[in-house]
Biopython code that builds the backbone (N, CA, C, O; Angstrom):
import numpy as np
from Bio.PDB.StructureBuilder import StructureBuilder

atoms = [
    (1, "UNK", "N", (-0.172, 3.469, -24.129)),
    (1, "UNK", "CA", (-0.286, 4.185, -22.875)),
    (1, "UNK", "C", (0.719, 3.604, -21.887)),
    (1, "UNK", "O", (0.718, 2.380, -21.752)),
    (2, "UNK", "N", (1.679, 4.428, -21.094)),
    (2, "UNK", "CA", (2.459, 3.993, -20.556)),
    (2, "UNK", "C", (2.144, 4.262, -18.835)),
    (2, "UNK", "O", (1.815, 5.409, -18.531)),
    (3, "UNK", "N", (2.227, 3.389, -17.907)),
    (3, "UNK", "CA", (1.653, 3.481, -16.889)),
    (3, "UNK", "C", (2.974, 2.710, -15.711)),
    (3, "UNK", "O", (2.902, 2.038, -14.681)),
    (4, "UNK", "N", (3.579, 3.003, -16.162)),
    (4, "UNK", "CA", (4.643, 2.602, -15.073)),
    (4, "UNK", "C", (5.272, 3.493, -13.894)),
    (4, "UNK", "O", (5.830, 4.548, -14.196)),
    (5, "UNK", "N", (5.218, 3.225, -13.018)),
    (5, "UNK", "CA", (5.208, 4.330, -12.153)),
    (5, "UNK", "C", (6.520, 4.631, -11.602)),
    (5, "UNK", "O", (7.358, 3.757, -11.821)),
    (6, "UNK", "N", (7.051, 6.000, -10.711)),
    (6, "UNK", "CA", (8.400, 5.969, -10.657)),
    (6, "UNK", "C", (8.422, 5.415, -9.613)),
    (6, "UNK", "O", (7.360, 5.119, -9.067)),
    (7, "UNK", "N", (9.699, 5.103, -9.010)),
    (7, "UNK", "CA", (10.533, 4.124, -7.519)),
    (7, "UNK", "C", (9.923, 4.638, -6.460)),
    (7, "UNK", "O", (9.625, 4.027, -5.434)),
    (8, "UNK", "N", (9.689, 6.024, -6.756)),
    (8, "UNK", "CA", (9.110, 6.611, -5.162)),
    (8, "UNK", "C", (8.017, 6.054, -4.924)),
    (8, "UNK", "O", (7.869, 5.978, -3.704)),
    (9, "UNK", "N", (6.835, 5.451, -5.699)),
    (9, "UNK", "CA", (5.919, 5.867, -5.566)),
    (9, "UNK", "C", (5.709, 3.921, -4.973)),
    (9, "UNK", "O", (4.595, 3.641, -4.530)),
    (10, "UNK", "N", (6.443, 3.133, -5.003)),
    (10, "UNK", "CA", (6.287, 1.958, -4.628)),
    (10, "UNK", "C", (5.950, 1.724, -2.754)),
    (10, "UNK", "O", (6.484, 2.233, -1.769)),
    (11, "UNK", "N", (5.264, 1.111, -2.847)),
    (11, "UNK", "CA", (4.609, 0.929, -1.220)),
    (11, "UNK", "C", (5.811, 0.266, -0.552)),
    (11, "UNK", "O", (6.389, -0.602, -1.206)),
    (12, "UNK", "N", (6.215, 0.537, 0.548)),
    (12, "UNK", "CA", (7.317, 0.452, 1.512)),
    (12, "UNK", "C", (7.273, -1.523, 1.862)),
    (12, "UNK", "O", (8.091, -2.388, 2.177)),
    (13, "UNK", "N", (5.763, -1.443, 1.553)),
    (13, "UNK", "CA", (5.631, -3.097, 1.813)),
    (13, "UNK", "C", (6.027, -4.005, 0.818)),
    (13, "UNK", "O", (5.888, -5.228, 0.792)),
    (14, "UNK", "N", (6.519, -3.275, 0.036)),
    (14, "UNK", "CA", (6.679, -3.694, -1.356)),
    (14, "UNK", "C", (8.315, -3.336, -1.735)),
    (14, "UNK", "O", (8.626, -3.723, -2.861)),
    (15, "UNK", "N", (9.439, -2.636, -0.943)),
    (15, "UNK", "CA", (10.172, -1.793, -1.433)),
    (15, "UNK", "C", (11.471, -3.132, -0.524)),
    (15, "UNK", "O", (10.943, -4.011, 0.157)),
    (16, "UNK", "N", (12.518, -3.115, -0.599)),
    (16, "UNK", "CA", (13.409, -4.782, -0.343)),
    (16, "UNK", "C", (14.007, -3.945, 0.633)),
    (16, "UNK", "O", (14.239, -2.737, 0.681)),
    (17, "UNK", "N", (14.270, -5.273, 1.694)),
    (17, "UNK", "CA", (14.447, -4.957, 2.823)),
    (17, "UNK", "C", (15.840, -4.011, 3.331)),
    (17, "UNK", "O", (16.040, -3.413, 4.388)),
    (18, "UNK", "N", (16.596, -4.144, 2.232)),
    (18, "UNK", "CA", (17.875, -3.849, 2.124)),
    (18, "UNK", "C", (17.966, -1.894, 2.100)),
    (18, "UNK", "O", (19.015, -1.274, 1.924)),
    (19, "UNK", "N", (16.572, -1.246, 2.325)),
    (19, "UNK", "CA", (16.540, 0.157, 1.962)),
    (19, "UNK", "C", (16.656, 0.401, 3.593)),
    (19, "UNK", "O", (17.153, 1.444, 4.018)),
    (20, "UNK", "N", (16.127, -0.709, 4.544)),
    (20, "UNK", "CA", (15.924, -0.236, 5.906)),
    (20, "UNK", "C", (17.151, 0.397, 6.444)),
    (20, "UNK", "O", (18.212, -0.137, 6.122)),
    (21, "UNK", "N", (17.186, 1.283, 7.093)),
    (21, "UNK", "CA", (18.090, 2.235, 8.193)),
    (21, "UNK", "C", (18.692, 1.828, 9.484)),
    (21, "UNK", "O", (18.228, 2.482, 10.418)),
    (22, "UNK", "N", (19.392, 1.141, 9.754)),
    (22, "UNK", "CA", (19.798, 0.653, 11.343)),
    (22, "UNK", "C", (19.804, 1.671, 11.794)),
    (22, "UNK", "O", (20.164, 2.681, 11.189)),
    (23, "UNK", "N", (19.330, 1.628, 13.190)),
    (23, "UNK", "CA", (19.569, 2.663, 13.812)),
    (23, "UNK", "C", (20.924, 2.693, 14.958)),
    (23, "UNK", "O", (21.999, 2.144, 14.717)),
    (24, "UNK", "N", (20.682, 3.289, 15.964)),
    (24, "UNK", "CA", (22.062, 3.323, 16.874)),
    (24, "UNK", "C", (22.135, 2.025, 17.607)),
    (24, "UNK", "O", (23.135, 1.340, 17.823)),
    (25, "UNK", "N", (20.737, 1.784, 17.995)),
    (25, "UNK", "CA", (20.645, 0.801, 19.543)),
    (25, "UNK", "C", (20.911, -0.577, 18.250)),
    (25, "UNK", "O", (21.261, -1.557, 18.907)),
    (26, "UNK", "N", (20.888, -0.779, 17.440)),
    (26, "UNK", "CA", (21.237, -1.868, 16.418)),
    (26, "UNK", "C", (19.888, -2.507, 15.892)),
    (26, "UNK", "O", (19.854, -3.631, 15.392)),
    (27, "UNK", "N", (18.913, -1.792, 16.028)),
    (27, "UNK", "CA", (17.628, -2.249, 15.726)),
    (27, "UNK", "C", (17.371, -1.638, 14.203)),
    (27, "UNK", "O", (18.234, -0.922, 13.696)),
    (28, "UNK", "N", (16.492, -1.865, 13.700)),
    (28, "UNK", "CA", (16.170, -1.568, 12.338)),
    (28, "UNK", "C", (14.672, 0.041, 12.429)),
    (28, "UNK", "O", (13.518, -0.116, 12.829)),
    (29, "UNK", "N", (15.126, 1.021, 12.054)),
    (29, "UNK", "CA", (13.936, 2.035, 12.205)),
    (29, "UNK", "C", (12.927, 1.756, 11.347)),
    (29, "UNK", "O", (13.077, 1.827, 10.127)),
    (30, "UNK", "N", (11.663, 1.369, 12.001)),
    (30, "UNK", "CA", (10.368, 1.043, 11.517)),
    (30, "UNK", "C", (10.052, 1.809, 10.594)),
    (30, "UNK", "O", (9.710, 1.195, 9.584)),
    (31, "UNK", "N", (10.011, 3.200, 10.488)),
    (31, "UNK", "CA", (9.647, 4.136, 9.152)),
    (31, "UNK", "C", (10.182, 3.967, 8.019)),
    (31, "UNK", "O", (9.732, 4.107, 6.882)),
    (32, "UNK", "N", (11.115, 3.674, 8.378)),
    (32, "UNK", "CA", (12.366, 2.790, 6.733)),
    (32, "UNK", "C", (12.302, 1.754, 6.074)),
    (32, "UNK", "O", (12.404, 1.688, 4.849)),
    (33, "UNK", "N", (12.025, 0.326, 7.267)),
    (33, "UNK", "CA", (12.132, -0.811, 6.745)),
    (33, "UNK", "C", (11.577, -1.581, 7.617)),
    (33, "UNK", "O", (11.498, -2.706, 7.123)),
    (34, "UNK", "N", (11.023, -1.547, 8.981)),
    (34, "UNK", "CA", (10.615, -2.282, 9.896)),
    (34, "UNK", "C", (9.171, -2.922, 9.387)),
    (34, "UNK", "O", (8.159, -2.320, 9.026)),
    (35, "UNK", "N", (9.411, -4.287, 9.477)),
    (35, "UNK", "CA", (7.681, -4.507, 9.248)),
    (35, "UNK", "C", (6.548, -3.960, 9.756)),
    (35, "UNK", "O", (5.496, -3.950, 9.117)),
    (36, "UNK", "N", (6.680, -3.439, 11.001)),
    (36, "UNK", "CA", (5.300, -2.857, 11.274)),
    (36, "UNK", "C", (5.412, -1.276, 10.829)),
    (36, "UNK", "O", (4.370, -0.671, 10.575)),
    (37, "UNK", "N", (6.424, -0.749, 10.755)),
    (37, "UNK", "CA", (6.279, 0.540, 10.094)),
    (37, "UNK", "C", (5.593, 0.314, 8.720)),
    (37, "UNK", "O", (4.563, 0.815, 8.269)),
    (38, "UNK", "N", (6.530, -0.661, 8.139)),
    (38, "UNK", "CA", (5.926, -0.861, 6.372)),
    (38, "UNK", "C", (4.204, -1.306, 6.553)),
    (38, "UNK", "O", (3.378, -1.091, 5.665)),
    (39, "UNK", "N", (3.986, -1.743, 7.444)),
    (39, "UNK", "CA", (2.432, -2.072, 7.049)),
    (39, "UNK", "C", (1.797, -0.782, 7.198)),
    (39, "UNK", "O", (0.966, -0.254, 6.460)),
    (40, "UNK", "N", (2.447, -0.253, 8.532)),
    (40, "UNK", "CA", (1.443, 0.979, 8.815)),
    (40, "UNK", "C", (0.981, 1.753, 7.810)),
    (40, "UNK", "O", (-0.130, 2.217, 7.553)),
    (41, "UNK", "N", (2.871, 1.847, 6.879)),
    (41, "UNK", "CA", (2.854, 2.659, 5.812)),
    (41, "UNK", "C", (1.867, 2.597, 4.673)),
    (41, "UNK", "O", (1.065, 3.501, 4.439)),
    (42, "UNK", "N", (1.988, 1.249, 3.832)),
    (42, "UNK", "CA", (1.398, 0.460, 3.177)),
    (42, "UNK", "C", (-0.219, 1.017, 3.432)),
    (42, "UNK", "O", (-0.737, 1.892, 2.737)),
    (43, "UNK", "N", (-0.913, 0.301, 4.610)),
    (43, "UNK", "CA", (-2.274, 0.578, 5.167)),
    (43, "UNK", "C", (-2.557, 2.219, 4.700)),
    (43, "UNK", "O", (-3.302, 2.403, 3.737)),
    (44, "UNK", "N", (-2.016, 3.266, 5.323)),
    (44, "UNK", "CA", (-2.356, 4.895, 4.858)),
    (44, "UNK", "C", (-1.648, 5.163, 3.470)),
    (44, "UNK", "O", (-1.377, 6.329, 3.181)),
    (45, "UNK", "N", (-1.406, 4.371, 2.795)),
    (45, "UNK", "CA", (-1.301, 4.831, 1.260)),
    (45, "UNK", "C", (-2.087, 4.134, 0.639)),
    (45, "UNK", "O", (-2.050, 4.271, -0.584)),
    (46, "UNK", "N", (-3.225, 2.998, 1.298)),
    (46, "UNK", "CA", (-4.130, 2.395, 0.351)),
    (46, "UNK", "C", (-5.225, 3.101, 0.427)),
    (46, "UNK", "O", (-6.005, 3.122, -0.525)),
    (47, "UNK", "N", (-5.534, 4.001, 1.914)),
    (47, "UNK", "CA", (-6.309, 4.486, 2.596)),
    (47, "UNK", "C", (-6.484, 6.018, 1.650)),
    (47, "UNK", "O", (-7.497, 6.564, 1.215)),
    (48, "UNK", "N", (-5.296, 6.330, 1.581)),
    (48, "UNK", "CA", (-5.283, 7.858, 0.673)),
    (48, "UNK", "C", (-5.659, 7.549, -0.626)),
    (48, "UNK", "O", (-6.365, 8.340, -1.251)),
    (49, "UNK", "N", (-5.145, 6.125, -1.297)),
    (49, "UNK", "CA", (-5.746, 6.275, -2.624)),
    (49, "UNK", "C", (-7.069, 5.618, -2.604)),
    (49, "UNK", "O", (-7.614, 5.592, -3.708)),
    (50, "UNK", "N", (-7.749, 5.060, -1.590)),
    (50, "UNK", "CA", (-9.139, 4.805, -2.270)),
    (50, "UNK", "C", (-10.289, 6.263, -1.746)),
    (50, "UNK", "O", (-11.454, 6.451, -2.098)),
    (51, "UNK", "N", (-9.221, 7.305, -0.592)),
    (51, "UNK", "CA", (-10.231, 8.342, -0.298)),
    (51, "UNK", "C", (-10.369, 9.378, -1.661)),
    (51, "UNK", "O", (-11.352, 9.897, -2.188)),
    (52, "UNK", "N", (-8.517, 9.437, -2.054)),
    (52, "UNK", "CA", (-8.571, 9.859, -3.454)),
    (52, "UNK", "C", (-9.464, 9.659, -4.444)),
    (52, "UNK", "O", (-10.029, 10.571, -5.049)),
    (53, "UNK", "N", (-9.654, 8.231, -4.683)),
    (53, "UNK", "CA", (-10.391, 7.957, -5.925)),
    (53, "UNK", "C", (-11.926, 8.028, -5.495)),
    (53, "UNK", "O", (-12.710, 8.165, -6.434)),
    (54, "UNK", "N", (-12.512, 7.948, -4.110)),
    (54, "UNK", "CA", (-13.668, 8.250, -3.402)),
    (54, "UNK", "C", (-13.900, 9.783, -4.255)),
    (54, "UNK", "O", (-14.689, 9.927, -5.189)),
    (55, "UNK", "N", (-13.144, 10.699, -3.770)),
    (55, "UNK", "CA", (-13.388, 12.238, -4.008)),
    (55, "UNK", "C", (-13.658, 12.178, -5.667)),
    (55, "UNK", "O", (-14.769, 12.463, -6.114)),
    (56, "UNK", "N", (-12.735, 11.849, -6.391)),
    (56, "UNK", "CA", (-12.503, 12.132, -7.455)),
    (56, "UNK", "C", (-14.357, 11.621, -8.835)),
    (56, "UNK", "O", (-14.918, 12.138, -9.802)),
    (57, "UNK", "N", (-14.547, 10.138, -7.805)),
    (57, "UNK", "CA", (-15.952, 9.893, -8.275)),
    (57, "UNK", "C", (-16.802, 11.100, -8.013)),
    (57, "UNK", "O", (-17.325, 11.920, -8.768)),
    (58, "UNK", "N", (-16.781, 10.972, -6.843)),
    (58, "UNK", "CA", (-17.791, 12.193, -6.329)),
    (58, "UNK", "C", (-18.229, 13.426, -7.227)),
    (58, "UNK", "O", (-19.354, 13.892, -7.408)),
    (59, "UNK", "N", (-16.352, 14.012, -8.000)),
    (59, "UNK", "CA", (-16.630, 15.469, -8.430)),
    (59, "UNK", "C", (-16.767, 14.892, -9.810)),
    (59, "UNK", "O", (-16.955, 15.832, -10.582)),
    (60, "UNK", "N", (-16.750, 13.521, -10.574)),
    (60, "UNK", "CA", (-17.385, 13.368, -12.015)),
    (60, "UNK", "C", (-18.605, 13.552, -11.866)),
    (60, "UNK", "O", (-19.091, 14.384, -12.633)),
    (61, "UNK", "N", (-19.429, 12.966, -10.993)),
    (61, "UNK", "CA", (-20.741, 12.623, -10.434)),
    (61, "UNK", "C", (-21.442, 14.466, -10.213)),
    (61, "UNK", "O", (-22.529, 14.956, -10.519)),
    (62, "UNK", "N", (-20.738, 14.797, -9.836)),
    (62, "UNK", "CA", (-20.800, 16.389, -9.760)),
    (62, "UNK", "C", (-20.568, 17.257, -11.433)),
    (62, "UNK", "O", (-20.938, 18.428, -11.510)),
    (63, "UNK", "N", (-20.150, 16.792, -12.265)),
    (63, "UNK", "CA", (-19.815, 16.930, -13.550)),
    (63, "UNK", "C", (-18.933, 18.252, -13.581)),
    (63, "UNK", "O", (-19.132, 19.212, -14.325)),
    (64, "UNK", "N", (-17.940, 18.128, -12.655)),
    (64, "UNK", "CA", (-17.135, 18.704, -12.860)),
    (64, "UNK", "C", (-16.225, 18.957, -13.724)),
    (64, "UNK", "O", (-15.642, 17.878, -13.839)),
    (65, "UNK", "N", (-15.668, 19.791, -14.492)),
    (65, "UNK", "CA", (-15.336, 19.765, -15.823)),
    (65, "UNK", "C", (-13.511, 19.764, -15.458)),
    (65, "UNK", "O", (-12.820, 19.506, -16.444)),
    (66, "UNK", "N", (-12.866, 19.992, -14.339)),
    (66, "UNK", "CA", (-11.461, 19.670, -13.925)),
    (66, "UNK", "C", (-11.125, 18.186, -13.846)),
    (66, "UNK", "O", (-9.983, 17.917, -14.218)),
    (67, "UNK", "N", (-11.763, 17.326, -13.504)),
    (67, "UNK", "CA", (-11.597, 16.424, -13.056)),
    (67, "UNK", "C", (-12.203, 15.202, -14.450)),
    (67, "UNK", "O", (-13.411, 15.145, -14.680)),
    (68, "UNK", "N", (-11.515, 14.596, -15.006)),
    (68, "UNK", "CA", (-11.902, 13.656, -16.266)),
    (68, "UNK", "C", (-11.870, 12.233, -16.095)),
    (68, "UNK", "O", (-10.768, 11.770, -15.803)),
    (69, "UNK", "N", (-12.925, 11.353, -16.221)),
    (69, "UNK", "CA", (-12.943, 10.414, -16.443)),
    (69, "UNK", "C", (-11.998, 9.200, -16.549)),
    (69, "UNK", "O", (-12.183, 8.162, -15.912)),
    (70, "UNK", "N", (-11.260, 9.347, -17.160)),
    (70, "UNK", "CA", (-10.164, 8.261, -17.471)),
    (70, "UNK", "C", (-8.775, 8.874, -16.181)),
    (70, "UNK", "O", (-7.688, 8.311, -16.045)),
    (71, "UNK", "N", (-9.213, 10.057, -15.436)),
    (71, "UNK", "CA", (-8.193, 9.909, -14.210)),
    (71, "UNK", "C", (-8.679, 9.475, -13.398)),
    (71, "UNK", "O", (-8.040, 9.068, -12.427)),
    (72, "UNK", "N", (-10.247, 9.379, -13.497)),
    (72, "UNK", "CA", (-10.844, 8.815, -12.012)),
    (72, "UNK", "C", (-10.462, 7.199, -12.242)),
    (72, "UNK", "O", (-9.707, 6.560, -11.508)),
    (73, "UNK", "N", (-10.978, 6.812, -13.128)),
    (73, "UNK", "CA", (-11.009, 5.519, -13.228)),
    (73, "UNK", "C", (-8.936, 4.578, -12.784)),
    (73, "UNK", "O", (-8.517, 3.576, -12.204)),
    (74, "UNK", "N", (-8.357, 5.773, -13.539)),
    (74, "UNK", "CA", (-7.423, 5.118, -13.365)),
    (74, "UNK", "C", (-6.773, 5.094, -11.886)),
    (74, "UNK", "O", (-5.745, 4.481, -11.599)),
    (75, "UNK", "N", (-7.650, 5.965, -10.887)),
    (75, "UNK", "CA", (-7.342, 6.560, -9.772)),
    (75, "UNK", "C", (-8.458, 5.331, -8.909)),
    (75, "UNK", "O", (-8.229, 5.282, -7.701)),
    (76, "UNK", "N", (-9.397, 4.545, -9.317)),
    (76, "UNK", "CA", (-10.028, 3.503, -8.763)),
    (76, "UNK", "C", (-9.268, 2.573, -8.878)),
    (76, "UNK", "O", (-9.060, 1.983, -7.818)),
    (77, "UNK", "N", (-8.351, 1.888, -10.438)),
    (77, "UNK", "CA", (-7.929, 0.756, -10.515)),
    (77, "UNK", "C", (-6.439, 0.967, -9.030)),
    (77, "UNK", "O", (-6.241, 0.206, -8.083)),
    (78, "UNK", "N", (-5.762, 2.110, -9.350)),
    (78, "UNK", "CA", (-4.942, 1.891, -8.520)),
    (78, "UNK", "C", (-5.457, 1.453, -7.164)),
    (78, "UNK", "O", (-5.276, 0.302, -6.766)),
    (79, "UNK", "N", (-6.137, 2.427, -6.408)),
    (79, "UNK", "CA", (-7.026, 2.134, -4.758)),
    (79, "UNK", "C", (-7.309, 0.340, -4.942)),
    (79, "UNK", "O", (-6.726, -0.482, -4.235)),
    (80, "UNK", "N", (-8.128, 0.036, -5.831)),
    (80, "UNK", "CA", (-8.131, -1.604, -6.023)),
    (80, "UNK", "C", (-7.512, -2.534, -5.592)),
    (80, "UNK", "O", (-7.739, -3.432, -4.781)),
    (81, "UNK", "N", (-6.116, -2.027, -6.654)),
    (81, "UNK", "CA", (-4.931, -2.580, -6.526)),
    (81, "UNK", "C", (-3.921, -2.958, -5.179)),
    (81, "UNK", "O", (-3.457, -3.949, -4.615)),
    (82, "UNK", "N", (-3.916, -1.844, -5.099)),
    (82, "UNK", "CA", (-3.527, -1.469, -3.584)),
    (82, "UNK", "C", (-4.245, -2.328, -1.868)),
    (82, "UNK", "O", (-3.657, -2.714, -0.857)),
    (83, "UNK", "N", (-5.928, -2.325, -2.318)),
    (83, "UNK", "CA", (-6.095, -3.147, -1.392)),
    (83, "UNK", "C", (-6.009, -4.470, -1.680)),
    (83, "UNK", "O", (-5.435, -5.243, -0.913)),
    (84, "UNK", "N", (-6.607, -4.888, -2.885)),
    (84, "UNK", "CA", (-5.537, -6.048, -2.553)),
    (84, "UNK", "C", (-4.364, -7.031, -2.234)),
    (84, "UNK", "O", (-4.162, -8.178, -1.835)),
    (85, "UNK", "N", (-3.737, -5.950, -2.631)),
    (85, "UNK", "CA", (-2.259, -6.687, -2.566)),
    (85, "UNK", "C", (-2.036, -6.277, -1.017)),
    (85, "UNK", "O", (-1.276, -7.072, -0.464)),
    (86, "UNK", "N", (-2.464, -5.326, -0.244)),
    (86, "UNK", "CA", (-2.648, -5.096, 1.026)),
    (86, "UNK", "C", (-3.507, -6.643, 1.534)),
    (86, "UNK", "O", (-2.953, -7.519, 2.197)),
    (87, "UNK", "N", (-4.629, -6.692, 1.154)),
    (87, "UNK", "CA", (-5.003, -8.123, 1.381)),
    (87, "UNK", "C", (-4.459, -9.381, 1.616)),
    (87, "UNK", "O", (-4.750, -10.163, 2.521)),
    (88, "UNK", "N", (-3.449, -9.539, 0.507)),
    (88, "UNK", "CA", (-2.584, -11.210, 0.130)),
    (88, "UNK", "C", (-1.929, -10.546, 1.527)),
    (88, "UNK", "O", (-2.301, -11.062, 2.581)),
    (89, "UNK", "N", (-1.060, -9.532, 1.589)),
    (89, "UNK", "CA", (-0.093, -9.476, 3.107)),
    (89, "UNK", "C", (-0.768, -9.937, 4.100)),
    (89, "UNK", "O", (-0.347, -10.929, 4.696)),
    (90, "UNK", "N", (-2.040, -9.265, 4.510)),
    (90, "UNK", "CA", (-2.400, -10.204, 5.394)),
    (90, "UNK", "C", (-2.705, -11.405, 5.811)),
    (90, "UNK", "O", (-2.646, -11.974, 6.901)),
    (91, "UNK", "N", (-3.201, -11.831, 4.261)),
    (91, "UNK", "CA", (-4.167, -13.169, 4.484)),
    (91, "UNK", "C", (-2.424, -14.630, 4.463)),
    (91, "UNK", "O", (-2.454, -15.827, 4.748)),
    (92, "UNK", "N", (-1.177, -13.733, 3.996)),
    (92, "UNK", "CA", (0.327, -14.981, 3.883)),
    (92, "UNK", "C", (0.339, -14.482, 5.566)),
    (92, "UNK", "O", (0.347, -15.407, 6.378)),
    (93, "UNK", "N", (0.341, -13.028, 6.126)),
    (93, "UNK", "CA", (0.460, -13.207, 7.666)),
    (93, "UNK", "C", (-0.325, -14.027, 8.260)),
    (93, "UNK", "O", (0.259, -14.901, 8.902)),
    (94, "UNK", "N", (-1.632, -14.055, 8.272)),
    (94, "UNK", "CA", (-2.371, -15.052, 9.160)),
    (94, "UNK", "C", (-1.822, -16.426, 8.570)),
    (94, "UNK", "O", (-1.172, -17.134, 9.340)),
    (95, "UNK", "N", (-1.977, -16.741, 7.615)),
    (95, "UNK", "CA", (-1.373, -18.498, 7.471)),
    (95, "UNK", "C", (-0.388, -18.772, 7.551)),
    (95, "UNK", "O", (-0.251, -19.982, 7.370)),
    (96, "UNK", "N", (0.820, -18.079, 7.818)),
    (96, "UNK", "CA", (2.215, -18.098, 8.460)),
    (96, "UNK", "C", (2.127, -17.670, 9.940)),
    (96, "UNK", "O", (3.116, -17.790, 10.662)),
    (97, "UNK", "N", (1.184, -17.266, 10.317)),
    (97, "UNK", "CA", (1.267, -16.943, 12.290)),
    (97, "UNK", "C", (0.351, -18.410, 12.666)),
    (97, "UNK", "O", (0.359, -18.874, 13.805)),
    (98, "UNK", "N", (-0.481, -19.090, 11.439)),
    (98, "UNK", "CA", (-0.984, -20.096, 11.892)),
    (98, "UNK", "C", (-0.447, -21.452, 11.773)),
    (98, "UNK", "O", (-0.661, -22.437, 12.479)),
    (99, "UNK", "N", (0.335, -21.300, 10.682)),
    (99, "UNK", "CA", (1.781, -22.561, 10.896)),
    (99, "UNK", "C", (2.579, -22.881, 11.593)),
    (99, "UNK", "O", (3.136, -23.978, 11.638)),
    (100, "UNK", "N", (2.854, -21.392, 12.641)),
    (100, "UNK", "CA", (3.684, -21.613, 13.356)),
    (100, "UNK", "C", (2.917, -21.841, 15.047)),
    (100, "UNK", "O", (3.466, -22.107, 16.116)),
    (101, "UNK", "N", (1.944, -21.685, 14.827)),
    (101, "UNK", "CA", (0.813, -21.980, 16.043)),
    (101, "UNK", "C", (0.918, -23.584, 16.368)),
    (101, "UNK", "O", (1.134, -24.130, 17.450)),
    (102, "UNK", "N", (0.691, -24.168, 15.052)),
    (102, "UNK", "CA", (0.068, -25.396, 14.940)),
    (102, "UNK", "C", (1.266, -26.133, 14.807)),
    (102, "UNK", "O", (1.056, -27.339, 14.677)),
    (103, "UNK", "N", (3.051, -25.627, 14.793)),
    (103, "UNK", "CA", (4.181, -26.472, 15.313)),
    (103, "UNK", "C", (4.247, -27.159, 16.203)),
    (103, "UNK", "O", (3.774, -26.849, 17.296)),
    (104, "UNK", "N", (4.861, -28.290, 15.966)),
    (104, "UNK", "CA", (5.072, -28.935, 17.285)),
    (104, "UNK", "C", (6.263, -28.437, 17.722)),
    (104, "UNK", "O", (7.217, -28.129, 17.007)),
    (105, "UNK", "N", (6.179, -28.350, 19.133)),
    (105, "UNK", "CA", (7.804, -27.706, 19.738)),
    (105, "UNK", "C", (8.472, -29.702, 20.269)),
    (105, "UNK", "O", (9.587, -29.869, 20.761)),
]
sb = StructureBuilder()
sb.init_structure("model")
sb.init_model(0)
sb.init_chain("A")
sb.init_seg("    ")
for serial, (resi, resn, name, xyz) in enumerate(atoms, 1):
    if name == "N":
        sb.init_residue(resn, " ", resi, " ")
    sb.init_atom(name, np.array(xyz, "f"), 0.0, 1.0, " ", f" {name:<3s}", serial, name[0])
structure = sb.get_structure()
């Protein structure tokens, strides 16, 4: 079973910094490559796949005959996936905003 997914489909938080867009004023456009764009991004694509895989339980549970088993499931591991690794981002942000708290100047 092959489960590798294509380039598009990689989370922006995840995608190298080198894709970002300068813009005019010489700043970097957040929707492209800016860290807080990429989280935003990141955050509503973990959000869509665990509402995804939410629905998708729902209509097995419903015994819906469109919707099969081994897509739901594989439609949970991803949402999973996703928050965690959404997780580690935050939890290296807080202990890197707290290293630099606890510098001495």
């Amino acid at each position: 079973m092959d489960l590798r997914l294509p380039p598009t489909s990689m989370p922006l938080s995840l995608r190298p910094a080198s894709l970002a867009r300068p813009q005019a004023d010489g700043g970097v456009d957040a929707a492209s490559g800016g860290f807080t764009g990429a989280m935003k991004s990141a955050l509503h694509e973990v959000s869509a796949a665990q509402n995804q895989s939410r629905q998708m339980q729902q209509e097995v549970q419903m015994e819906n005959p469109t919707v099969s088993l081994e897509d739901t499931m594989v439609a949970i591991q991803k949402a999973q996936i996703g928050f965690q690794a959404t997780l580690h981002v935050r939890n290296r942000m807080v202990q890197a905003y707290t290293d630099i708290m606890n510098m001495q100047v």
